[in-house]
N, C-alpha and C positions, 0 to 999 in steps of 0.2 A: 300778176294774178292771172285767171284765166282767161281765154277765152269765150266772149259773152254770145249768147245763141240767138240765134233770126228773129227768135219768139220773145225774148226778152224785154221786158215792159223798161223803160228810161225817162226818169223824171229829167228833164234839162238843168242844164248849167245857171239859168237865170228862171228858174222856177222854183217858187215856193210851195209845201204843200204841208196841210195840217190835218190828221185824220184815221180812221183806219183804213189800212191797204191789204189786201188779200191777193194772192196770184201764186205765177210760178216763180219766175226770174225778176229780179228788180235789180234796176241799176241807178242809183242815184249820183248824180250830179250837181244838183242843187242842193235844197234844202228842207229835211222834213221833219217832222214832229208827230207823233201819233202811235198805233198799235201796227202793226207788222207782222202777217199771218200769210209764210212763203213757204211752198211745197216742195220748193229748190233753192238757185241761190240768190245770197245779197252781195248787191259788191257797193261799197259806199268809197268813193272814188275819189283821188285827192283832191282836197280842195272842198269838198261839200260835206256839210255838217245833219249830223242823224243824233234829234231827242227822240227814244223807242223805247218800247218793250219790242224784241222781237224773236220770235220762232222761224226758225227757216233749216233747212240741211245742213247749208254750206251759207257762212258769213267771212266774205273777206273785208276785213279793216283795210281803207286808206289813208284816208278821211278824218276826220273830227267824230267822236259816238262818244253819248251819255245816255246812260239807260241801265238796261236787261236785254242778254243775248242767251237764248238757247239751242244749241245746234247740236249736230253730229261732229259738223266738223267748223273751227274758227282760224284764220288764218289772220294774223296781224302785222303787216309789215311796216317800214323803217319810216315810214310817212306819217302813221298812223298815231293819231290822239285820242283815248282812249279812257273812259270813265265811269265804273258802274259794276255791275254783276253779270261773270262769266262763268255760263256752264256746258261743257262741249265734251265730247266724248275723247276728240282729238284736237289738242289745240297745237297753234304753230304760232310763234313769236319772234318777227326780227329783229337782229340788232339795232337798237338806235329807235324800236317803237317806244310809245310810253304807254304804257296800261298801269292805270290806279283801281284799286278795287278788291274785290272777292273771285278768285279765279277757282272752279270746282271741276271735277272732273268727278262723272257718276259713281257710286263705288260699285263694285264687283258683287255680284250677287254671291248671299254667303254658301258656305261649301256643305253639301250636303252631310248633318252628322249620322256617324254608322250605327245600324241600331245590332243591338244584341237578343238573336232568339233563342231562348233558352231550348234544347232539343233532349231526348233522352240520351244517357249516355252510353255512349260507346266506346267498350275498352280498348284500347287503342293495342295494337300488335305490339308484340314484343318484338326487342331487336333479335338478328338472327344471331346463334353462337359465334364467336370466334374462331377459327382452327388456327393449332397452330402450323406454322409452315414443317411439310417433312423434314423428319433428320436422315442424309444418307450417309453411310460410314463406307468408307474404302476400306477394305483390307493391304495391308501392306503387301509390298509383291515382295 
């Protein structure tokens, strides 16, 4: 997975936590349960387990997750146990992850239909004549 940022908030390896959590980056390690309201990303890191509802940009699976996941983008690799409702824009799944569940992806907003303005009419040109090609006749010498 990525590279985690200087600023990013980390719940510990031997930490529990139950509740709602708002921020930017979260890194779990331990153990959480609760709502999860993240303006970047989640990385739920092998080994620690996440009961959530959660919104965030970027969700990477390593981990153990049962819930709702809403993202831009979901990332779930070969480590990753996984359980619940996914909806992402762009999801990524390794071989060897398990994800049970409802996997969605947004749909495409629909295409705009053409409209028809009726207009007065207008004759349209005719084609132009034909010619035909000259004929040139030789005289015999």
């Amino acid at each position: 997975m990525s590279t985690p940022s200087p600023d990013s908030a980390v719940l510990d390896r031997h930490a529990s936590l139950s509740g709602t959590v708002s921020g930017h980056d979260l890194i779990v390690l331990g153990s959480l349960e609760g709502d999860l309201r993240l303006s970047g990303r989640l990385h739920i890191a092998a080994g620690s387990r996440l009961r959530a509802t959660v919104q965030a940009t970027v969700v990477e699976l390593d981990g153990d997750f049962e819930g709702e996941v809403r993202a831009e983008t979901l990332r779930v690799s070969a480590s990753a146990r996984a359980k619940g409702v996914f909806v992402a824009e762009r999801i990524s799944i390794a071989e060897g992850a398990f994800l049970e569940g409802d996997v969605q992806a947004p749909t495409a907003p629909a295409q705009p239909t053409p409209v028809v303005v009726d207009s007065p009419s207008v004759e349209e040109p005719s084609a132009p004549e034909s010619f035909a090609e000259p004929t040139v006749t030789v005289p015999p010498a």
